[in-house]
C-alpha positions in Angstrom: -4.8 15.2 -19.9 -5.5 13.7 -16.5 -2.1 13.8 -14.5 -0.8 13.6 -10.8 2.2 13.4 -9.0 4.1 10.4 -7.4 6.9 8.4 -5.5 7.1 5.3 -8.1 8.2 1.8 -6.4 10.9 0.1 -7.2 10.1 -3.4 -9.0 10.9 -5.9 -6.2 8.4 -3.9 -3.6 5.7 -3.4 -6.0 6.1 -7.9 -6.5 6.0 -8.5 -2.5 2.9 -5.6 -2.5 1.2 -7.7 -5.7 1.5 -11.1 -3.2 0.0 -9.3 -0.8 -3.0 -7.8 -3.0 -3.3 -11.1 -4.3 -3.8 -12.9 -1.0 -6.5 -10.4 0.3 -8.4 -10.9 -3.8 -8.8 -14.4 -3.0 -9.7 -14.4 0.5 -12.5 -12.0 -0.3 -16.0 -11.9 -1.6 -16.6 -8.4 -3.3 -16.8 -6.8 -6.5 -13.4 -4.7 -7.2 -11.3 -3.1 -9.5 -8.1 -4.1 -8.7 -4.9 -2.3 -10.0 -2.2 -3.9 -11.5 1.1 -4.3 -10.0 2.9 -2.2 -12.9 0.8 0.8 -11.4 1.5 0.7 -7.7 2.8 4.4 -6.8 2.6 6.7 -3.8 1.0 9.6 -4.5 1.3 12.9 -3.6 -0.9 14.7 -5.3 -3.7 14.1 -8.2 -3.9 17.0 -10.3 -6.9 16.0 -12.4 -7.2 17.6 -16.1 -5.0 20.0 -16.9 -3.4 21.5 -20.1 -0.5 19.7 -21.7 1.5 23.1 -21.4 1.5 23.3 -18.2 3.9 20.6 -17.8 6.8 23.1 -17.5 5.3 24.7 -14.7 5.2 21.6 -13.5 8.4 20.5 -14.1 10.0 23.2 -12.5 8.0 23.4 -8.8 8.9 19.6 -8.8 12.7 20.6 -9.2 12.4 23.4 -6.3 10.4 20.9 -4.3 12.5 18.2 -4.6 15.8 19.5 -4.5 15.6 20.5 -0.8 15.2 16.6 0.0 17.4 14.0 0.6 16.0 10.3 0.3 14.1 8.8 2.8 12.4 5.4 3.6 8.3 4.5 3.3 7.4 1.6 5.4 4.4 -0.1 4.6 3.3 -2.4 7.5 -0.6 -2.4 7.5 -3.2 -2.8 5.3 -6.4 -0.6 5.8 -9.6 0.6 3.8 -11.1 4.6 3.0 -12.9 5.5 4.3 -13.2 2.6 6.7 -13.7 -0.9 6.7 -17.3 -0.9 7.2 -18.2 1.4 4.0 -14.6 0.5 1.9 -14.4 2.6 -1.2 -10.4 2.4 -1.5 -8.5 -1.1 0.0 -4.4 0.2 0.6 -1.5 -0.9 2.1 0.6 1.8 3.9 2.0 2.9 7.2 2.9 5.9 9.2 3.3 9.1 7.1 7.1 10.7 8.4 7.6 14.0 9.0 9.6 14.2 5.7 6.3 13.0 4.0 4.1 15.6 5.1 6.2 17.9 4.5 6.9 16.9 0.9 3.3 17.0 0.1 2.8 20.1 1.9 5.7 21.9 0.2 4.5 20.7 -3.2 0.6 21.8 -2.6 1.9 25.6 -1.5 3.7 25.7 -4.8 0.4 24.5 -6.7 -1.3 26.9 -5.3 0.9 29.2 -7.0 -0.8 27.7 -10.6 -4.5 28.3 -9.1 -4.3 24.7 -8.5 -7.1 24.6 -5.1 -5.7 23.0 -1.3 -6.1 19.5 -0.5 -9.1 19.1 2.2 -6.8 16.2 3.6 -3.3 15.6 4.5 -1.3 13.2 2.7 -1.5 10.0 3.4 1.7 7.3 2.4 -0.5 4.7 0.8 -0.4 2.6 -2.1 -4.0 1.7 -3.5 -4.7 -1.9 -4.0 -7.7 -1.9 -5.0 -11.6 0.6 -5.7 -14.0 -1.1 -4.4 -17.5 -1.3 -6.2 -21.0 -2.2 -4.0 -20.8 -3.2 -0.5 -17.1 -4.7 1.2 -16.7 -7.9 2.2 -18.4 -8.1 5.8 -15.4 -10.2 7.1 -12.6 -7.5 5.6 -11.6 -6.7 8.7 -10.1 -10.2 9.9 -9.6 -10.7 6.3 -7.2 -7.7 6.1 -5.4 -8.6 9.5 -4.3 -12.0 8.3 -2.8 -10.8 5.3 -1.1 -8.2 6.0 2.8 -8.0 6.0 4.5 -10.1 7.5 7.2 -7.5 7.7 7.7 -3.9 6.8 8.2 -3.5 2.8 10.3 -0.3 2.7 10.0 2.0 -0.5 13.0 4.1 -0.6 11.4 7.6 -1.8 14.1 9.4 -4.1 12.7 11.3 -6.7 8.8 12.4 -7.3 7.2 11.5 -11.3 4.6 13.1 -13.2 2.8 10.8 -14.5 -0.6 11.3 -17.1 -3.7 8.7 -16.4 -4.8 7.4 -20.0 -8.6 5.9 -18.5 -8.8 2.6 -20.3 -11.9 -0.8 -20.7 -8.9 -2.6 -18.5 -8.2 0.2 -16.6 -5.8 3.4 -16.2 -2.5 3.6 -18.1 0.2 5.3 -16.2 2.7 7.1 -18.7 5.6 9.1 -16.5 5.8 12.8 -18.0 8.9 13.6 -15.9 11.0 12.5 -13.1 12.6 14.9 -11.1 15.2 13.4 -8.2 15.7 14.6 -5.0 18.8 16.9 -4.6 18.0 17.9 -7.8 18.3 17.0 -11.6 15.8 14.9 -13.8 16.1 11.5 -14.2 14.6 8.5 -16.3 15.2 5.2 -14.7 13.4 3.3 -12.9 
């Protein structure tokens, strides 16, 4: 199964996120897959295939990982493309990784390593993808991207990390969460 970790948003940011996504899908003229508000996420690190078992592995580096956190706020204040504008495979919105961030994702990719799972080339980056972008961007994305960003800073309040297995589908991925660990410890299953 195909799997990755997360930082799930809260309903009311992933809405404002959605108006935002849907402002920049009108404005521009490009072939794209765009995800669906229900699937907006943070995440921290895509595992890929791996073997259903392994999910207590799992389970347990995301409860040493995330029980030496307390909460802390993402702000998302830009919009931005990767690789760039110019050559746009990926259209997000996101901000300034924090400290806290980095070191979440760092802490959870030295305990990976531990299952054989390889270093990521790249640091994290706090983003939430909007969008995969298929042929060539929009030449005016740029300015396009500008006037729609935020108007202010949507703030996801990071508390726990998921689990969550990617179900590829005609209309695109199906999240289902496996677990939720919070931070300071303990499992979880709201939302």
């Amino acid at each position: 199964m195909r799997a990755f970790f997360c930082i799930p948003i809260e309903s009311g940011v992933r809405s404002a996120i959605d108006r935002i996504a849907r402002g920049v899908r009108d404005a521009v003229d490009m072939r794209a897959g765009w995800v669906h508000a229900a699937n907006y996420h943070v995440t921290l690190r895509f595992l890929g295939e791996i073997d259903p078992l392994l999910t207590v592995d799992l389970e347990r580096i995301a409860r040493r990982v995330a029980g030496a956190l307390e909460p802390f706020i993402l702000r998302l204040d830009r919009l931005g493309c990767f690789p760039s504008t110019e050559r746009a495979r990926v259209l997000w919105i996101g901000g300034e990784s924090p400290p806290v961030f980095r070191g979440l994702a760092a802490s959870l990719n030295h305990e990976l390593g531990t299952l054989d799972f390889p270093p990521e080339r790249k640091p994290a980056a706090a983003h939430v993808t909007l969008a995969r972008i298929k042929g060539r961007p929009d030449p005016s994305l740029r300015r396009i991207l500008h006037e729609n960003g935020p108007g202010a800073d949507l703030e996801v309040r990071a508390d726990r990390i998921v689990l969550m297995e990617s179900t590829l589908a005609p209309n695109g991925a199906v999240y289902a969460p496996l677990f939720t660990t919070r931070f300071g410890g303990g499992s979880c299953c709201g939302d």
